[in-house]
Backbone as CSV, one residue per row, in Angstrom:
resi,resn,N_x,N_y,N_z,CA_x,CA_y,CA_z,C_x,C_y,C_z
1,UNK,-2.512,4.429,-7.073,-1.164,4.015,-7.362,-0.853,2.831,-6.463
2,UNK,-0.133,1.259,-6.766,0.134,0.858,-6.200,1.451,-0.295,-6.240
3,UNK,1.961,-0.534,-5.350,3.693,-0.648,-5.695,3.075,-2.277,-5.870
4,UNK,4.332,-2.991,-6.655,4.788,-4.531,-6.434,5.306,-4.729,-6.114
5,UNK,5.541,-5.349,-4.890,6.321,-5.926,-4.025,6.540,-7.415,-4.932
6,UNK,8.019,-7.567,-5.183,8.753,-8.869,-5.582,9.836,-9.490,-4.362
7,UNK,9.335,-10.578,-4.000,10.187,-10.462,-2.393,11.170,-12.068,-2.935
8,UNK,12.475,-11.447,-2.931,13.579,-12.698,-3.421,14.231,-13.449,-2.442
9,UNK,13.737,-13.212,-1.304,14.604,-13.862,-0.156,13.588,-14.160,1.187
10,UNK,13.752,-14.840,2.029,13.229,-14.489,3.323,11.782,-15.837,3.029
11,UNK,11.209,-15.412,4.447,9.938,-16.651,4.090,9.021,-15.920,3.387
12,UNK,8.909,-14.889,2.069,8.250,-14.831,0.906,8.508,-14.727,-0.120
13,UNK,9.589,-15.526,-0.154,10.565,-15.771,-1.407,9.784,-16.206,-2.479
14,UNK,9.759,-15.517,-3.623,9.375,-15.989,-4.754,7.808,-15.411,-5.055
15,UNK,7.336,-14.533,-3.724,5.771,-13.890,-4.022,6.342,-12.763,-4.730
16,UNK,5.116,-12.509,-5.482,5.120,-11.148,-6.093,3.373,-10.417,-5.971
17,UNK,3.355,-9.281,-5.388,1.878,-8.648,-5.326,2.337,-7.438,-5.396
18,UNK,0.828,-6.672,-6.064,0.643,-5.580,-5.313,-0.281,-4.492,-5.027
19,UNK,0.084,-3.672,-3.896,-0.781,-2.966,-2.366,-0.242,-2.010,-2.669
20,UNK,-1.168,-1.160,-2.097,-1.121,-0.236,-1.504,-0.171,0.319,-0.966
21,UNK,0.522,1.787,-0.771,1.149,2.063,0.184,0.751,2.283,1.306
22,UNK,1.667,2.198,2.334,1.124,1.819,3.748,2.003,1.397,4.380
23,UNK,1.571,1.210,5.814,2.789,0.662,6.625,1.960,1.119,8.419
24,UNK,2.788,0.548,9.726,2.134,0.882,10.940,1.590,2.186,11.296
25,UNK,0.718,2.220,12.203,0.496,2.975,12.723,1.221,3.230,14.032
26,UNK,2.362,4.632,14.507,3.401,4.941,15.775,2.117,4.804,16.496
27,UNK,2.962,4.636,18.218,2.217,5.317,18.973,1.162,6.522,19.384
28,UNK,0.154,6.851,19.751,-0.043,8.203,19.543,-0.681,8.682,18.219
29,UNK,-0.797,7.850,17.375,-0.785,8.283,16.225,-2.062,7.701,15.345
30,UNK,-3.108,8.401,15.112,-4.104,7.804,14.188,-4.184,7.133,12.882
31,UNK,-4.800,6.392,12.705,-5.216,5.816,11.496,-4.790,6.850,10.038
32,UNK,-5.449,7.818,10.236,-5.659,8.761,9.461,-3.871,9.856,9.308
33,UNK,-3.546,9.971,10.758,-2.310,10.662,10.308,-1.197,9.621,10.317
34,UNK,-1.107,8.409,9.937,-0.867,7.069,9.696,-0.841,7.407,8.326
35,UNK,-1.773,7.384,7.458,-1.649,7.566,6.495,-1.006,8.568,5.854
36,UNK,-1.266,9.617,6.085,-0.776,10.753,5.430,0.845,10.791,5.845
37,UNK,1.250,10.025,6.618,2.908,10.326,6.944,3.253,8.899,6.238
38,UNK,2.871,7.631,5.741,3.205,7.001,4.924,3.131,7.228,3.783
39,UNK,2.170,7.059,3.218,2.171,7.863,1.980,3.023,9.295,1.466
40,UNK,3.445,10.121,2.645,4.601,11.052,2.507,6.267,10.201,2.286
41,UNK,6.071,9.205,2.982,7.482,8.815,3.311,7.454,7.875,2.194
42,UNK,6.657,6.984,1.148,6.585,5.982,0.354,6.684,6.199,-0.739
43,UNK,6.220,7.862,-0.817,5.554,8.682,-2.225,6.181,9.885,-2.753
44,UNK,6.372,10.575,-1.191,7.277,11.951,-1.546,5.655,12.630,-1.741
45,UNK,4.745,11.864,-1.684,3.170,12.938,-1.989,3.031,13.889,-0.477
46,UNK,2.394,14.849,-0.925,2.409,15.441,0.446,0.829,16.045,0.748
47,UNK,0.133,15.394,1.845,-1.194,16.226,1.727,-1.514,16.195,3.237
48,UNK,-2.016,17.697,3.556,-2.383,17.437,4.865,-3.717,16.495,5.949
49,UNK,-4.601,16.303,4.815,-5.038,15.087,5.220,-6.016,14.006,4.423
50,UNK,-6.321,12.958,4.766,-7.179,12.064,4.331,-8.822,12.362,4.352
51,UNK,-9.658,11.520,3.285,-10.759,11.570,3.657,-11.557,10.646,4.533
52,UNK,-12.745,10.226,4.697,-13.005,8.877,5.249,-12.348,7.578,4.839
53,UNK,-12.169,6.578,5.581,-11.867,5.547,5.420,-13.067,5.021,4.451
54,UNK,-12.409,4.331,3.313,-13.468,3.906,2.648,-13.207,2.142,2.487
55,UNK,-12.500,1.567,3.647,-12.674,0.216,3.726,-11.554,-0.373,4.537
56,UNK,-12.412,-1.667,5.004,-11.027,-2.069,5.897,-11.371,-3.080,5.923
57,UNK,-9.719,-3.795,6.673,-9.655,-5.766,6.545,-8.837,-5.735,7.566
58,UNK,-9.192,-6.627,8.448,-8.986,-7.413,9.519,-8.243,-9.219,9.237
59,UNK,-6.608,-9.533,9.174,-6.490,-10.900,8.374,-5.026,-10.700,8.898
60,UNK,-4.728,-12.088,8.781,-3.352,-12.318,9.418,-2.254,-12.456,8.198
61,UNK,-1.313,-12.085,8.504,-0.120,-11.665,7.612,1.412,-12.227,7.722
62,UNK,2.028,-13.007,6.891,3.443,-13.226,7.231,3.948,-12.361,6.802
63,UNK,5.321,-11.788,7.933,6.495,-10.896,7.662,7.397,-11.550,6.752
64,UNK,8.218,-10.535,6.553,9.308,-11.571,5.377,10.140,-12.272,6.166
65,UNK,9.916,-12.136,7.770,11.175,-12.927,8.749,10.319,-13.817,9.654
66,UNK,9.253,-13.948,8.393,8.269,-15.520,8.655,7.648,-15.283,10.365
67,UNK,7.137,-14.337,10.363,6.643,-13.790,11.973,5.210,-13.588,11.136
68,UNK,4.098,-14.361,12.106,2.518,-14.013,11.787,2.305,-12.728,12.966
69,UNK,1.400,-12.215,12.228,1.249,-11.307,12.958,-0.318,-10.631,12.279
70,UNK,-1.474,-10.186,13.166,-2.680,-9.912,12.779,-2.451,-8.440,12.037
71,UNK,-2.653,-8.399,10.961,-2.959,-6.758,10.921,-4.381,-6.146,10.451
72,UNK,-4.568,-4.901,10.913,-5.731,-4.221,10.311,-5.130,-3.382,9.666
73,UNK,-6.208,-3.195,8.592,-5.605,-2.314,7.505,-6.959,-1.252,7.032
74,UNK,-6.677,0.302,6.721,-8.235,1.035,6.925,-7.370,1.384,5.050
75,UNK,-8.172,1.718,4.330,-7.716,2.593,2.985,-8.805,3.591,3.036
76,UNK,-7.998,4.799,2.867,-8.309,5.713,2.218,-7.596,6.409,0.742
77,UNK,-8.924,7.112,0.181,-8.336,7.780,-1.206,-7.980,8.959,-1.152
78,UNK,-6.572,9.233,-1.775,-6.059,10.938,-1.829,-5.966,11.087,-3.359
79,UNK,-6.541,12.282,-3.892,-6.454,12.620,-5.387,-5.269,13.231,-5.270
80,UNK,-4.674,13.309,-6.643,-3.150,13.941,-6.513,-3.627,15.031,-8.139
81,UNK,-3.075,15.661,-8.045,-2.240,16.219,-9.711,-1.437,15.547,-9.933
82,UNK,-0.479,15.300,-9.291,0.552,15.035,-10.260,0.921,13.391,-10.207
83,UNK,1.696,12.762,-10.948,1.911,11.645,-10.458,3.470,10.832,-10.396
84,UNK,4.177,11.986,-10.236,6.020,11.804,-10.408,5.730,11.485,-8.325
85,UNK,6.768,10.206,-7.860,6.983,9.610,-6.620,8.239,10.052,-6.585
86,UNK,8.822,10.016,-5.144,9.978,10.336,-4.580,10.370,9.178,-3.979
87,UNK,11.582,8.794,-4.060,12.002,7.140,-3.404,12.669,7.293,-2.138
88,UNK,13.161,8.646,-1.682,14.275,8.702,-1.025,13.897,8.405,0.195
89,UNK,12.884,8.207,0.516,12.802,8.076,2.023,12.479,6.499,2.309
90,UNK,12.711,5.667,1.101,12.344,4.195,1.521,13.352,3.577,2.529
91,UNK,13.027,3.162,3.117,13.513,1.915,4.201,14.334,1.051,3.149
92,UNK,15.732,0.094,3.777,16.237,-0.722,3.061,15.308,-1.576,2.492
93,UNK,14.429,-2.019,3.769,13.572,-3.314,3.365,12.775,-3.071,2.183
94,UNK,11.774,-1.717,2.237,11.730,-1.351,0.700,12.223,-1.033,-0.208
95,UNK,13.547,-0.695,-0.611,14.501,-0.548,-1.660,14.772,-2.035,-2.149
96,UNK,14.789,-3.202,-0.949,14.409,-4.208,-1.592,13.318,-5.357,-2.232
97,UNK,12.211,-5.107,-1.917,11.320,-5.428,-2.421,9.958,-4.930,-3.214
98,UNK,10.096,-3.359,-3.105,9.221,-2.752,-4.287,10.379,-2.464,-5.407
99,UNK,9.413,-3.715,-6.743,10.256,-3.691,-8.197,9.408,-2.402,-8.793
100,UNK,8.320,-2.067,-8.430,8.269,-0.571,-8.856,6.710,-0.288,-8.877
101,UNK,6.141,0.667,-9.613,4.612,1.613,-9.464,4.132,1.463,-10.461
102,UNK,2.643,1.626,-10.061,2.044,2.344,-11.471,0.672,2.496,-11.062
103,UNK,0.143,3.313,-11.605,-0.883,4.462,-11.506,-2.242,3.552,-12.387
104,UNK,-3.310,2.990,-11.471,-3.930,1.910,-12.669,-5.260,2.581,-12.408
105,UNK,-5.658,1.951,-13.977,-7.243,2.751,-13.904,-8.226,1.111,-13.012
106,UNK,-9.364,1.690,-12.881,-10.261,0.696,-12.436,-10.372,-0.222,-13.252
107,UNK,-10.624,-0.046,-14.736,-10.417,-0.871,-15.520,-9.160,-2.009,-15.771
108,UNK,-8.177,-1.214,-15.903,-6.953,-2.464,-15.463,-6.980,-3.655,-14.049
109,UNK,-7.547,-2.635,-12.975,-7.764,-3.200,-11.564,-8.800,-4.323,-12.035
110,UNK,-9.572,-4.071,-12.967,-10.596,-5.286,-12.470,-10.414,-6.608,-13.489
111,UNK,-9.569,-6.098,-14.248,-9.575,-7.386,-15.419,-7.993,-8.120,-15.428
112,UNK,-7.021,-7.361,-14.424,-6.008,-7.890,-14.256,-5.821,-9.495,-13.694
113,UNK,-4.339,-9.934,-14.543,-4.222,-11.563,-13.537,-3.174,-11.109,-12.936
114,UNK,-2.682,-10.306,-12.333,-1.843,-9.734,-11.229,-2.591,-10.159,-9.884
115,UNK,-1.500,-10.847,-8.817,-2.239,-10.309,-7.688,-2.122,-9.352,-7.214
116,UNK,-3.323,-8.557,-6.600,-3.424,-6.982,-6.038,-4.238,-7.346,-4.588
117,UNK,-4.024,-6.700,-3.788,-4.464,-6.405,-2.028,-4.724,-5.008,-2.344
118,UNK,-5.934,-5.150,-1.716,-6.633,-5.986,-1.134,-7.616,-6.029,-2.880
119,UNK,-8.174,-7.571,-2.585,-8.529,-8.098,-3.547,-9.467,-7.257,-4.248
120,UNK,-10.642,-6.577,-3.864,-12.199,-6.056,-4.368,-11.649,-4.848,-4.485
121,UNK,-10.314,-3.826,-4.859,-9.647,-2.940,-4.781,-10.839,-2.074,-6.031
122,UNK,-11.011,-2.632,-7.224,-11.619,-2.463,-7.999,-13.596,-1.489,-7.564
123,UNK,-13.912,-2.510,-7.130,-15.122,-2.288,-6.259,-14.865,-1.078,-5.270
124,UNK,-14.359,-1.354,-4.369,-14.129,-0.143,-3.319,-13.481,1.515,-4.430
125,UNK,-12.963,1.154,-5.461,-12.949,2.390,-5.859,-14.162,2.891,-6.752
126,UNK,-14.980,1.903,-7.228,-16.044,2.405,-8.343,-17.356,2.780,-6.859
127,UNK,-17.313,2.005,-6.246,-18.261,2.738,-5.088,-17.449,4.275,-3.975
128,UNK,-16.999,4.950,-4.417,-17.047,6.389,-4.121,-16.969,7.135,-5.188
């Protein structure tokens, strides 16, 4: 599943992509239970944990308040049943810039002219 971010203001005015859910890693706090508490808070999905990391990127990133800043980013895959999301726990900043979801097969992933992050999204899922 992965959101589009449409960003109408700020220094990424006028991009549209889309990633993954996700977001920092707190203090104290692993990669792995990083994930599983974003993906709780983005998704309303609830699972107690992740499997291996099945890829990561190291690349620098503008904020929408035009601040560079390096990030690493690890993905992992969680299977779900079901696929109804919960919004309520988004942040303003995401209430304003995810225009919304959708649940894509590999096939859509690889033949799409959407931009999607991370790019080889396609690949990294047909190799597990």
């Amino acid at each position: 599943m992965l959101f589009k971010f449409t960003h109408s203001s700020g220094a990424l005015a006028g991009q549209s992509y889309w990633a993954t859910p996700g977001g920092g890693v707190e203090q104290g706090e692993s990669y792995k239970q990083a994930a599983v508490r974003e993906l709780q808070e983005e998704t309303g999905i609830v699972c107690n944990e992740v499997g291996q990391c099945v890829a990561q990127r190291n690349f620098e990133m503008m904020l929408t308040n035009g601040e560079m800043v390096e990030a690493q980013e690890k993905f992992y895959v969680v299977r779900v049943r079901h696929r109804e999301i919960n919004t309520d726990r988004w942040s303003g900043e995401e209430k304003r810039v995810i225009s919304e979801h959708h649940w894509w097969s590999i096939e859509e992933l690889r033949t799409t002219d959407e931009i999607v992050y991370p790019q080889n999204i396609a690949e990294i899922l047909e190799s597990i």
